[in-house]
C-alpha positions in Angstrom: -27.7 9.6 -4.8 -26.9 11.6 -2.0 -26.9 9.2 0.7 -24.8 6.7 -2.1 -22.2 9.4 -2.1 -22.2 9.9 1.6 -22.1 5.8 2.3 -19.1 5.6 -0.5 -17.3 8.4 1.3 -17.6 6.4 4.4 -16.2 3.5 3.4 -13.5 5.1 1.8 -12.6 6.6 5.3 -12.8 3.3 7.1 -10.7 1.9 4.1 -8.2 4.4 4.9 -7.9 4.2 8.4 -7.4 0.0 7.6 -4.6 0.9 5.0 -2.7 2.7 7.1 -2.9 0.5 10.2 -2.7 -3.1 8.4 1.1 -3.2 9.6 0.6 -2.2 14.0 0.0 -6.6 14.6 3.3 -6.5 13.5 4.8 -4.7 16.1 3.2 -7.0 18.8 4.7 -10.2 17.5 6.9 -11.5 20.3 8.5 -14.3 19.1 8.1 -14.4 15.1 10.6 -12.5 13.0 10.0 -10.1 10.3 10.6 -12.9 7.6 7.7 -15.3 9.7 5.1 -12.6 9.8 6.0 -11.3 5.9 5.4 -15.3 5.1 2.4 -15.7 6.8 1.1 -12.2 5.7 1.7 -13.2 1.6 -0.4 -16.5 1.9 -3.1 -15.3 3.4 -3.6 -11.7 2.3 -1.8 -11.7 -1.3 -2.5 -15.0 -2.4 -4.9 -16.9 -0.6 -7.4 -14.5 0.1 -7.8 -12.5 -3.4 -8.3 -15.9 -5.3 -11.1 -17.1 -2.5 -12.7 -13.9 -3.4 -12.5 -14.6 -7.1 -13.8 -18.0 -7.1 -16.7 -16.9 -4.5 -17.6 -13.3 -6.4 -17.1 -14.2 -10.5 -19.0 -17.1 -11.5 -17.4 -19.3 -13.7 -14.4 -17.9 -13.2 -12.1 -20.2 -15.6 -14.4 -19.4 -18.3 -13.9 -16.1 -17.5 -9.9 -16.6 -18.5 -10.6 -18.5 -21.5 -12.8 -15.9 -22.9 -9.5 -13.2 -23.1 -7.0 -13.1 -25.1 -3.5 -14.8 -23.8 -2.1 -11.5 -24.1 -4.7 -10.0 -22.0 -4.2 -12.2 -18.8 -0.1 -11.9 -19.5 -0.4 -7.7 -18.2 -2.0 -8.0 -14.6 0.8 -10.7 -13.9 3.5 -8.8 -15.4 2.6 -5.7 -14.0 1.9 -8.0 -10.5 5.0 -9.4 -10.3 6.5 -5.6 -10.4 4.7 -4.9 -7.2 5.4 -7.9 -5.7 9.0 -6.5 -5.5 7.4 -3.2 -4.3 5.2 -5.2 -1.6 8.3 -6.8 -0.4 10.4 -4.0 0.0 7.6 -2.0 1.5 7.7 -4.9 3.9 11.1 -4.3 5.0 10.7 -0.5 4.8 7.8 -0.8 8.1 10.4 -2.7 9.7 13.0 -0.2 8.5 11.8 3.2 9.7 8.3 2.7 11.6 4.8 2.7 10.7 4.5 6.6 10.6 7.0 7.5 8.2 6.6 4.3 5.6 3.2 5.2 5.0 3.5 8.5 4.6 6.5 8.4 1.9 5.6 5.1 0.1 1.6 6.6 -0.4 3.1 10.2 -1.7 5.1 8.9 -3.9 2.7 5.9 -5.0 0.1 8.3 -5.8 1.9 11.0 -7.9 4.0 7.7 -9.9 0.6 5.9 -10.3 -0.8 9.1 -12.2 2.2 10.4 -14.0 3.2 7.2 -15.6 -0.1 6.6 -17.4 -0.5 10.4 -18.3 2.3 10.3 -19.9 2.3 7.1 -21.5 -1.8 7.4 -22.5 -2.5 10.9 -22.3 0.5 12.9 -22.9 -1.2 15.9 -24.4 -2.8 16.5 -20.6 0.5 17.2 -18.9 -0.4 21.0 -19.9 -3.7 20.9 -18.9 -4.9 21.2 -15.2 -4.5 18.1 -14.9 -0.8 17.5 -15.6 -0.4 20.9 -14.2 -1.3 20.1 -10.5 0.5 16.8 -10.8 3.8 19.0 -11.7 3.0 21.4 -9.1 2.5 18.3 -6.3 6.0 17.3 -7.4 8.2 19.9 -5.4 5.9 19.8 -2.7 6.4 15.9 -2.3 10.5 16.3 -2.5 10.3 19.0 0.1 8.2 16.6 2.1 10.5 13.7 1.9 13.5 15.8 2.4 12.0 17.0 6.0 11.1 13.4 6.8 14.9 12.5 6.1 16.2 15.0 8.6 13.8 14.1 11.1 14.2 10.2 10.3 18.6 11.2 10.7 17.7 13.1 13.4 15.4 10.4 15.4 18.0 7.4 14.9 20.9 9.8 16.1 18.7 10.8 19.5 17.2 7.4 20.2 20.8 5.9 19.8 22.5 8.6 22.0 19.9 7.6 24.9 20.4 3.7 24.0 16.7 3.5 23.0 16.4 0.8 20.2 14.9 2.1 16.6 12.4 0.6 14.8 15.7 -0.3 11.9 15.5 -3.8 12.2 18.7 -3.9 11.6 18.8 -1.3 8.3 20.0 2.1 8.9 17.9 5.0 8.1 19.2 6.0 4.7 19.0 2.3 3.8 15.3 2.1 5.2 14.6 5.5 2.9 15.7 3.8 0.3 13.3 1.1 0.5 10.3 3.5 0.9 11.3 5.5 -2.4 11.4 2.4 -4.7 8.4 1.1 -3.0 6.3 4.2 -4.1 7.9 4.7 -7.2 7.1 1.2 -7.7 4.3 0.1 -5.8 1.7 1.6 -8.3 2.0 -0.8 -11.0 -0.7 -3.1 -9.2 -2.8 -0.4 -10.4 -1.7 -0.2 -14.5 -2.6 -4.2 -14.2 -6.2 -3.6 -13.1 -6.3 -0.5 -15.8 -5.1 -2.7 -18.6 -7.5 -5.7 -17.9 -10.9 -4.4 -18.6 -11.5 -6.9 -20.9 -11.3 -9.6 -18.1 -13.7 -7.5 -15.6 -16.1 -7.1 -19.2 -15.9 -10.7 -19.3 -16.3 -11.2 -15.5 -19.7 -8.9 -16.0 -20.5 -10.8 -18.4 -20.8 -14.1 -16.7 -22.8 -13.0 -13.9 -20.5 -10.9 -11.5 -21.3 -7.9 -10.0 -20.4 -4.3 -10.7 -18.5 -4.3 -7.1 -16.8 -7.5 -7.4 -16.2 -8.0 -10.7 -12.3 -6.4 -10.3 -11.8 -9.9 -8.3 -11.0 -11.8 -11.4 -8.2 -9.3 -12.0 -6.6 -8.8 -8.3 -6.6 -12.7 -7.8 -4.1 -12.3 -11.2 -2.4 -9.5 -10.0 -2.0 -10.6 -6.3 -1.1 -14.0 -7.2 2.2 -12.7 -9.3 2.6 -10.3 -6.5 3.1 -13.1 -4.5 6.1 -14.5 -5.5 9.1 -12.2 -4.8 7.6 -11.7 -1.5 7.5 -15.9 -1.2 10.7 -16.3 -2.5 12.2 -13.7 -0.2 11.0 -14.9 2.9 12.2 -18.1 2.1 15.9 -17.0 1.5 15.2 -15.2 4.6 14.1 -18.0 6.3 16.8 -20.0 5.5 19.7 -17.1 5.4 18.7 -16.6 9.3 17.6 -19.9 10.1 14.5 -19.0 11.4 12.2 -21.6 9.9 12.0 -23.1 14.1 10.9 -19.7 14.8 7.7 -20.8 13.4 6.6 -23.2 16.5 8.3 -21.6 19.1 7.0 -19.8 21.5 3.8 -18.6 21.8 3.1 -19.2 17.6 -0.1 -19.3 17.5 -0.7 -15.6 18.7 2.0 -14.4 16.1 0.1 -16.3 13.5 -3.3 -14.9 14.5 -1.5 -10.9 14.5 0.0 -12.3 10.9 -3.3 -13.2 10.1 -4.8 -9.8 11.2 -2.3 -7.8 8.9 -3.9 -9.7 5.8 -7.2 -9.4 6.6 -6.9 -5.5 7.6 -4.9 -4.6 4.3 -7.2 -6.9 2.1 -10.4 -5.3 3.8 -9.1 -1.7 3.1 -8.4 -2.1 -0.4 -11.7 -4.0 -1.1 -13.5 -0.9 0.7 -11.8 1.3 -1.1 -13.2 -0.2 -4.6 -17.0 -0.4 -3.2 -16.8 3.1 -1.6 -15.2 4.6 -5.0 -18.6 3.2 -6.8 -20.8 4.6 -4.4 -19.4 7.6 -4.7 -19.8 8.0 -8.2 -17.6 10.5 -10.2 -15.9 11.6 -7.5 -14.9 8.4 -5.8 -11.2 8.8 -7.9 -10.8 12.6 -7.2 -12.3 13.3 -3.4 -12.5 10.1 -2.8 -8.8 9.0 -3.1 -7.8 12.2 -1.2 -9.6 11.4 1.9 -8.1 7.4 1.6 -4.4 8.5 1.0 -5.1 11.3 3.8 -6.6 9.1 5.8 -4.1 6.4 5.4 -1.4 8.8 6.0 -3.1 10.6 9.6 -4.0 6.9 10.6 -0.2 5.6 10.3 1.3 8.8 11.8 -0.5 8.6 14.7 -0.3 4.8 15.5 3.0 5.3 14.7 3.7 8.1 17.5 1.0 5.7 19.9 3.4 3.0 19.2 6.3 4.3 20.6 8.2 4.9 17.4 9.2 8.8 18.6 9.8 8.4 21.7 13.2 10.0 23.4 13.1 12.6 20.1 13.1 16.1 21.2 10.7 18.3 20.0 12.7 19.3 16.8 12.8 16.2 15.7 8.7 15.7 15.9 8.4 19.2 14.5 10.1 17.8 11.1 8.0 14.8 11.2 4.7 17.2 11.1 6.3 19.2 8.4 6.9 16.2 6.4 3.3 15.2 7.0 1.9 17.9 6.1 3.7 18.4 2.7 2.8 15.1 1.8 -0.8 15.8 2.3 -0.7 19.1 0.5 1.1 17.1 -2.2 -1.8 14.6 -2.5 -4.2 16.9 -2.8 -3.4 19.6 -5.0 -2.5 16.1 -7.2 -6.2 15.2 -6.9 -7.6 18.3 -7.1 -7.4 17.7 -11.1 -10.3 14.9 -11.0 -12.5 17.8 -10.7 -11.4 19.4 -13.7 
């Protein structure tokens, strides 16, 4: 058991280290815009991919479906079309204020929504146990983290555009790209209340001969699949807004298509790691565990971020706020998780 645990801990590292690095092929597409890759990146990764998986891991998978209720299946897409907005605007928010900061916010906040809302809504006697208690006490610590990231975000765009540097805005200002990474972490938990209201489906998915490990395919190829349409539809009024459906064969497209490729396959990978490494870990793989892949998705982004260029011509200031930021959005996540070990 002790080896399990140590193996599951593992992978939830390496899933960690992919989550918060799925986004850096972006940054080396030379010809594609942010609408091409996006495109690319939501038929491969968020719809293609997740229902390969399903049809490969749960046997008879359309029996699967007809053996729940309507009512059952209707939740995962409901819920995955709510993060499909988040996905997109989580999208634009990489593009908006860099790799380092996204992740950072849009995991904080994703973590402390993801838990509040079904505490409150399942188990509201709990908000006065330890529980609830660290989630409260996580709260201020997260605002004070994302108010330090907005005056080092304020204060990067003001010095990279005083020594003509180009920011990573993609044409959004800062306050606009902060925007963006707030309602993706308020929002981009509900992928998470459709896999917790479908255990009938994974039941049934055990049932017909799928795994313990793989038997939450049945329900991500559901919630991915609604997922993917506001991020389809949004590329293609994109697309068509900027007229950069050519973009697609020019230049060299098939490297931009392999990077696009990449992302999906990274952020896919990390989240499927994530699920075998919790199980492995046993008890602890929602509690440690999801500490050390927030953390690690966090520390992973931040520095690529920095590697990447993102910060550079900031003074020293501005990098010290970015570290403070950081570090109350770790401390944030985990005194939140410290109350799976209650």
């Amino acid at each position: 058991m002790v080896e399990k645990y140590w193996l599951g801990m593992v992978l939830i590292f390496i899933s960690g280290l992919f989550n918060g690095t799925f986004a850096l092929p972006m940054k080396y597409s030379r010809h594609w815009k942010w609408e091409n890759t996006w495109m690319v990146f939501s038929v491969v990764g968020i719809l293609a991919l997740p229902w390969v998986m399903a049809y490969t891991f749960v046997p008879h998978l359309t029996e699967v479906y007809r053996a729940v209720p309507g009512r059952i299946l209707l939740l995962p897409l409901i819920f995955g079309f709510l993060w499909g907005f988040a996905q997109t605007t989580y999208g634009l928010s990489l593009n908006a204020v860099g790799l380092a900061m996204a992740v950072s916010i849009v995991s904080g906040l994703a973590v402390i929504s993801g838990s509040l809302v079904p505490l409150l809504v399942l188990n509201p006697a709990d908000i006065l146990r330890s529980r609830g208690i660290l989630l409260l006490c996580s709260l201020p610590i997260l605002i004070l983290g994302l108010a330090l990231y907005g005056v080092a975000g304020r204060l990067r765009e003001k010095e990279q555009q005083a020594a003509g540097s180009a920011t990573p805005s993609g044409g959004h200002s800062f306050r606009a790209g902060l925007a963006l990474c707030i309602f993706t972490g308020v929002f981009g938990s509900t992928f998470n209340l459709g896999y917790a209201f479908s255990g009938d489906i994974i039941k049934a998915s055990l049932q017909s001969g799928a795994g313990p490990a793989t038997a939450g395919s049945a329900v991500w190829s559901l919630v991915f699949g609604a997922g993917f349409l506001p991020n389809f539809f949004y590329c293609l009024y994109v697309l068509k807004r900027n007229r950069t459906f050519p973009v697609f064969a020019q230049g060299r497209w098939a490297k931009d298509a392999l990077l696009a490729v990449a992302m999906a396959v990274i952020w896919l990978s990390g989240l499927l790691l994530y699920g075998a490494g919790a199980i492995w870990a046993g008890k602890y793989g929602t509690s440690i565990g999801f500490t050390v892949f927030i953390a690690t998705s966090i520390l992973s982004s931040s520095a690529v971020g920095l590697l990447a260029g993102e910060w550079k011509l900031t003074s020293s200031r501005s990098k010290r706020l970015l570290a403070g930021g950081l570090a109350a959005t770790l401390a944030a996540v985990v005194v939140l998780n410290l109350g799976g070990l209650f």
